[in-house]
Structures are given as C-alpha cells and as structure tokens.
C-alpha positions, -999 to +999 in steps of 0.1 A: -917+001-415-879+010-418-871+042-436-843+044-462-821+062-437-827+038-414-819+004-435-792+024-445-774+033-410-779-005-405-762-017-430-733+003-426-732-002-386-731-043-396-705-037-423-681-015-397-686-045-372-674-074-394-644-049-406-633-048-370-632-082-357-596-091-341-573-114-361-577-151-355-553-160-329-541-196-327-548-220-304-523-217-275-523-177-277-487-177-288-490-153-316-504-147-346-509-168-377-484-173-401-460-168-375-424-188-373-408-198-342-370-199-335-357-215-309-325-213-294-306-244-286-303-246-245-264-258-250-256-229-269-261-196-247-257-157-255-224-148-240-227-112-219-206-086-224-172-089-207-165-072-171-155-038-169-121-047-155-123-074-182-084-080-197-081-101-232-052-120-234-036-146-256-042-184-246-027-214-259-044-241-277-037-278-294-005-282-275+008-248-282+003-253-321-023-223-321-035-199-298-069-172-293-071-139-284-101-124-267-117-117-232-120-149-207-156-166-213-159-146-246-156-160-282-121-150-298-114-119-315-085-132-335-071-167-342-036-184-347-027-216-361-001-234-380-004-259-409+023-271-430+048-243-423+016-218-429+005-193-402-035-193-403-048-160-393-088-160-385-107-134-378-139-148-360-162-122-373-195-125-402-184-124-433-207-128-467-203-160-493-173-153-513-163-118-499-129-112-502-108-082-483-071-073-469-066-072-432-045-045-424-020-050-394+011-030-385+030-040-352+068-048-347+080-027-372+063-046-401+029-037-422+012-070-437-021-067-456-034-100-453-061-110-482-087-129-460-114-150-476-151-157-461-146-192-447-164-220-434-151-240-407-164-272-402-187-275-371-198-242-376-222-223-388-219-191-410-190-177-426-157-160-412-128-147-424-098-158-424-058-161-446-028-174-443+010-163-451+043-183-448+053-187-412+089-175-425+078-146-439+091-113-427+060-101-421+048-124-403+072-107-376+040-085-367+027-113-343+061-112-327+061-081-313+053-059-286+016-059-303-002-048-333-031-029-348-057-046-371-081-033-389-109-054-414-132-033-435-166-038-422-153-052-386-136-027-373-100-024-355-089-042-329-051-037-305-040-070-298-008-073-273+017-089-275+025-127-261+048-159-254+025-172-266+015-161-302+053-161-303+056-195-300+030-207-324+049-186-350+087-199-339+071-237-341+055-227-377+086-216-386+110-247-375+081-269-393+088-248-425+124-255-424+122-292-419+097-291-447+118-275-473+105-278-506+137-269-523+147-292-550+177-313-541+211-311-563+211-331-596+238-356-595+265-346-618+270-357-654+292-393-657+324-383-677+324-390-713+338-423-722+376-421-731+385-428-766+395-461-778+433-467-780+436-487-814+458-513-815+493-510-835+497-531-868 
C-alpha cells in the first residue's frame, strides 16, 4: 500500500510530464501552428547592394520624355517626367497613406522646397512620394545644373549630378508649356457706335 508521500510525488511527477510535452508540430515539419507563409514571387528578386566602384548616373527613358537616377541594376533613387508642361519629381522611397512633406533641393543657384505627396503608381505596390512644379518655373533650374542636394524628412539626403540628360527632359517640358499656353487670347474690340441719323430737310 502507497503512502501519502508517495501518491503524492506521483501525481506531481505525471502532472510535470504532461506540462512538458513539445508543441504540436504540423504535418510536413515546416513550423509551428498558426504560422503564415510568405512567399516571394520568383520574377520579382531582392536586388544586392551596388558594386563598390558602383557609379549612379542619369538614364533616359520614354523617348527622352523622363529620365532615372540611381546605380545600374538598382531601383531609382529619384525620378523625372513631364506631363502637360509639368515637371514630375518622384522620389522612389516608402512613404505612409496621406503623408505629406517638402523636399528640400538646392543646386544651380536655386532652392525649391517641393511639397511631395504619398503616391500610388499604378502597377505598383505601396506608396511613394512624389510632386510636381511648372517646367518653366525658375526653380526648376535646380535640375539644370551642375547637380543638386536633396534631402526628404524620413529618407534621407541624396547628391545627384548633373546630366544631358535631366536637362533635356526639362528643356522639352518647357517647349511643351509654351506651345500650351493657357493665356486667354485678346477680346475682339468693341464695333463703333452707330452714327446718328442725318434727318432729312423740310
């Protein structure tokens, strides 16, 4: 016959042992569950980090209409396009739904704080920023330069050089504008009043 202290100690040894049994694990060992899966589409791979003699450049794009800047086999740091006399300025970087901030750039003598907008560009996924300003702005002289600073508020800075090539986009942008001046055309002048009427002599 068990003691007290004996039923006891058995008890607690069988309680301990269920306490300690592993977790279910599913059926193909893939890890635990509850767990989700990503997977990451085969077409769509992780760039690496550019070579150490690595040079980003400009390069030209939709006939010379836009243009990208960033390091060869690397997404763009900084986009340029034109529509409708408007220079589009994108900055392919994460921004949050509805965030708003100014992009800071000073180059060629001119200092344009662009307000940029979180944007979604179709085929894409996730939110970027990016503005616009009138092609025949003044400002808009800092992508004609030598090159120019830019710095966005939660993305950092970044020295682009200067190129034909952003040049070009802008000089196009800006002959597009003038064709497409929205200036109102002259009024035709007033007809002159009618001339009295000449009565006739009794």
């Amino acid at each position: 016959m068990l003691t007290r202290p004996l039923l006891f100690g058995a008890a607690l040894a069988l309680s301990l042992a269920a306490c300690s049994k592993p977790a279910p694990q599913p059926a193909d060992g893939g890890g635990p569950l509850g767990a989700v899966r990503f997977s990451i589409p085969a077409n769509e791979p992780m760039p690496g980090p550019p070579a150490p003699d690595a040079k980003a450049g400009w390069s030209a794009h939709a006939g010379g209409e836009a243009a990208r800047y960033g390091f060869p086999g690397q997404p763009p740091l900084l986009m340029l396009a034109c529509h409708g006399g408007q220079l589009i300025v994108t900055r392919p970087v994460p921004a949050e739904i509805g965030a708003q901030a100014l992009f800071a750039l000073i180059g060629g003598g001119q200092i344009l704080r662009l307000p940029v907008d979180a944007t979604n560009l179709p085929g894409e996924r996730g939110y970027i920023w990016q503005g616009t300003i009138a092609a025949d702005d003044p400002r808009a002289a800092v992508f004609t330069g030598s090159g120019f600073d830019g710095t966005l508020p939660g993305a950092g800075k970044i020295t682009v050089a200067g190129s034909d090539v952003a040049r070009e986009v802008v000089r196009r942008c800006r002959s597009r504008a003038a064709d497409e001046d929205p200036s109102p055309l002259p009024l035709p002048s007033a007809p002159p009043p009618p001339k009295p009427a000449e009565h006739a002599a009794t």
